[in-house]
C-alpha positions, 0 to 999 in steps of 0.5 A: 500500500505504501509503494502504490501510494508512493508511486502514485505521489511521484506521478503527480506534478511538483506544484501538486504535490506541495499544494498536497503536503500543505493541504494534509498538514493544514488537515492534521492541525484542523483537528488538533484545533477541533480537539482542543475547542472540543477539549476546552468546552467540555472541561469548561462544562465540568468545571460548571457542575463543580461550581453548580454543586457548590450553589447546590450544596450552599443552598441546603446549607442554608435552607436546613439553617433557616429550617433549624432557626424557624423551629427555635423562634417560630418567625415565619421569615425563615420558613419563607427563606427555607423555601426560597434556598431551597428553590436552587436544588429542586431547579437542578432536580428538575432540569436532570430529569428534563434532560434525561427525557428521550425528547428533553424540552431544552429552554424548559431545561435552561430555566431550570438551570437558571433557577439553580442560579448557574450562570447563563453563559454556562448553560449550554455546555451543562445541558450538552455534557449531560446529554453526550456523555451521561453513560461515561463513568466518571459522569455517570457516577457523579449524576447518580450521586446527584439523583440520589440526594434528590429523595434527601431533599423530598424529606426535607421538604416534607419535614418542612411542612410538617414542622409548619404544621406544628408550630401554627398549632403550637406544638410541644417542644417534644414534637419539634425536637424529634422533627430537628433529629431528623434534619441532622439524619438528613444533612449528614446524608446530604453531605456524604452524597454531595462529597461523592458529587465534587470527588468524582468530577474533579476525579473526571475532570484530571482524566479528562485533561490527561486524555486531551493531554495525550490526545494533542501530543499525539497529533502534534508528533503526527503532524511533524512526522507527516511532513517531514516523510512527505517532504523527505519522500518527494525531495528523495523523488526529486533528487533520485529523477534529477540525479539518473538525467544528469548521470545521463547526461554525463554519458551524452558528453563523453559520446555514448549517445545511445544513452537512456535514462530510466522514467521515475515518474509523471512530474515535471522530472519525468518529463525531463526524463522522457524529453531526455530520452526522446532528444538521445533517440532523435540523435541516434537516428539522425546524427546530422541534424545537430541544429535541430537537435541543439534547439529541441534539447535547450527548450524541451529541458529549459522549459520544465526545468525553469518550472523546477527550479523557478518553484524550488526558489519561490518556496525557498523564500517563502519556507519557514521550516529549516529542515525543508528550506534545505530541502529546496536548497538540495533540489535546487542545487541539484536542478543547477548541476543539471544546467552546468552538465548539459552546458558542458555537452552541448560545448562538445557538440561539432558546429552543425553543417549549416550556419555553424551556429553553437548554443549558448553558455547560460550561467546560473551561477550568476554574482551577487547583486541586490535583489528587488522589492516591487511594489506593483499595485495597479500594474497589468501584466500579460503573460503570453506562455502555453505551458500551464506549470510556467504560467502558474510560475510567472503568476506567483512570481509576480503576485508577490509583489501585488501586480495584476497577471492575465494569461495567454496560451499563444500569440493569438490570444494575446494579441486580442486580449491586448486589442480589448484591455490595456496592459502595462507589459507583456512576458512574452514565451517564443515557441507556442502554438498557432502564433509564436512570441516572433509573429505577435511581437511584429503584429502588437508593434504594427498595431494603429494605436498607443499600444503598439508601444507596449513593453515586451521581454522575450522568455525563452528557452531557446539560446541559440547564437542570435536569439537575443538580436532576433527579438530586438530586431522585431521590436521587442525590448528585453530577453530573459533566458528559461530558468530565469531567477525571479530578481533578474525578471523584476530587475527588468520590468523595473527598467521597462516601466520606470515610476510605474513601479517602486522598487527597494534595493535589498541585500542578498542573503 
């Protein structure tokens, strides 16, 4: 189950796979915080009862006092005020019975809580606890504690009535003093059971916290230990593809152009993979069409790789997690060694029979120079790309400093969005489908309006000897080689769009 599983992780697109990671991570954290409010609330209800015994307990106190005093000076009052105390049990007694209905009645329920004067905010939770969890044993031994009493305070009430009796008819003192004897009996018991009530909630209560306890150390060590097996799994994926291209490409260079290397996944990786295999096969069967080959190999692996490293460097900034910063660190370490080696091979490639042209060197490895803070609001970019993982890039690169992106599969497109919106500069790819970046520049330039002069960068994969003189010679007015770093694209755009844009010079970390 885990290698089906794995494998079909590798299957899925980088940008997938860290939107997956995130998303799993930020599902594991979402019950960690519904444990916890769960958590809470419930210990909170506990702590309701610990406080609705206390009244509970108190008013009796008190009834029985005013009891005792009624039958020591015969004033009324202290009837009137045994009666009123006890109001505060026989409400408890009520909403109990109310609750533990199979259809409870529950505004009847919270006018009977609110008569033993628990607090109103209170309430709900009470009313909650007592219905979910009556049958957990720490619970259910509290409320039978709880009912239990109830019959004490029936005595009592009859006790009460009984000794009214008595002393509107003038009783002996005789009478009386049997009915006190039978108070004490009464408030003994009342006591033990009212002991057993607050000891087996508080003993409820530390179970409960020791659960909870248990419950978010689990969740927080599962949490950690998901993302760290899903960002270890897929940069060993990563590494593992990127590594069998570049020993392959190693092979390429040394003369072993039937080299082929092996197709970890369905990623951007394999597809360099493929790619890759699919440039050596064209090789192999037709030597002498060295040009084209050199074209096909430059954009067909530039295109995924700026894709690569392009989001390997995006997360990197935005990353807060060492263990996985160095990750990325690895990842893009490893997408660069890739660029130098097929650098290196093509350098070794004889001139082709026709124009003698030669690829050129990229360097990745660019000096340190100021990266760029932009402040882009309210400037419209068109990002002309048909390739959705560069598309879904360049929009997240440009995002981040707030500019507004708009997209286009071919020239075509873009070439008719530009007719009905205004856009501020257009990131232009060369090679797409049904119109090139070369035919759409030519069409914007000729274009009888204002926006003829529209700012254009070219973004290629193509770096043939003369690319760069091609797209100025049409009109366009930069030219950015795939994988470009995100500081090189804001670099120029600032230089195209000049007070359009602010841009803060900060130093490279």
């Amino acid at each position: 189950m885990t290698t089906a599983f794995g494998r079909k992780l590798s299957d899925i697109s980088i940008s997938r796979k860290l939107y997956f990671t995130i998303g799993f991570t930020a599902l594991l954290v979402l019950i960690e915080l519904c444990t916890l409010w769960f958590s809470i609330t419930t210990l909170s209800a506990v702590r309701s009862y610990v406080g609705g015994e206390g009244l509970w307990s108190k008013a009796q106190k008190d009834a029985m006092m005013h009891l005792r005093e009624y039958a020591h000076t015969h004033e009324e009052q202290n009837y009137i005020a045994f009666k009123s105390f006890l109001s505060v049990p026989m409400g408890d007694k009520a909403a109990r019975m109310e609750l533990q209905k199979p259809k409870p009645d529950f505004e009847l329920a919270r006018k009977h809580l609110e008569q033993g004067r628990n607090h109103p905010d209170d309430i709900e939770g009470m009313m909650k606890l007592l219905i979910r969890f009556h049958e957990v044993h720490y619970l259910k031994k509290a409320f039978t504690a709880w009912a239990n009493a109830e019959p004490a305070l029936e005595e009592l009430v009859l006790i009460g009535e009984q000794l009214d009796r008595l002393i509107k008819s003038n009783a002996g003192d005789e009478q009386i003093a049997v009915l006190l004897k039978d108070i004490e009996g009464i408030n003994h018991r009342l006591t033990k059971l009212e002991d057993d009530f607050s000891f087996t909630l508080g003993e409820g209560a530390r179970w409960l916290e020791s659960l909870v306890l248990k419950l978010v150390l689990a969740l927080s060590l599962t949490i950690g230990t998901a993302t760290i097996i899903l960002s270890v799994s897929i940069n060993r994926n990563l590494q593992k593809g990127v590594n069998a291209i570049i020993s392959g490409a190693e092979k390429i260079r040394s003369g072993l152009v039937t080299t082929r290397v092996p197709v970890y996944s369905k990623d951007e990786i394999g597809m360099i993979a493929v790619a890759f295999n699919e440039m050596t096969a064209t090789v192999e069967e037709n030597i002498q069409a060295q040009h084209g080959f050199l074209i096909s190999m430059s954009h067909e692996m530039r295109t995924p790789m700026n894709a690569i490293l392009g989001f390997a460097r995006h997360l990197k900034e935005t990353e807060p997690d060492l263990e996985r910063g160095e990750s990325l660190n690895m990842v893009i370490e490893a997408g660069e060694r890739l660029l130098d080696t097929l650098n290196g091979a093509l350098k070794k490639i004889e001139k082709v029979q026709e124009g003698g042209k030669m690829l050129q060197e990229v360097h990745l490895s660019c000096p340190l120079s100021p990266s760029y803070e932009l402040k882009g609001e309210g400037v419209k970019v068109l990002v002309v790309e048909d390739n959705q993982v560069n598309q879904l890039l360049a929009k997240k690169i440009l995002e981040k400093h707030s500019f507004e992106t708009e997209m286009a599969e071919n020239g075509k497109i873009a070439l008719d969005k530009l007719k009905k919106t205004n856009f501020d500069i257009v990131l232009m790819d060369l090679q797409m489908p049904e119109m090139d970046g070369y035919e759409a520049s030519r069409r914007i330039r000729a274009l009888d309006s204002e926006k003829s002069g529209i700012p254009i960068i070219a973004m290629t994969a193509h770096t043939v000897d003369g690319d760069r003189e091609r797209c100025m010679a049409i009109g366009m007015n930069e030219y950015i080689s795939k994988p470009y770093k995100s500081t090189e694209l804001y670099e120029k755009m600032q230089q195209l769009l000049g007070t359009k844009v602010q841009a803060n010079q900060v130093p490279v970390r």
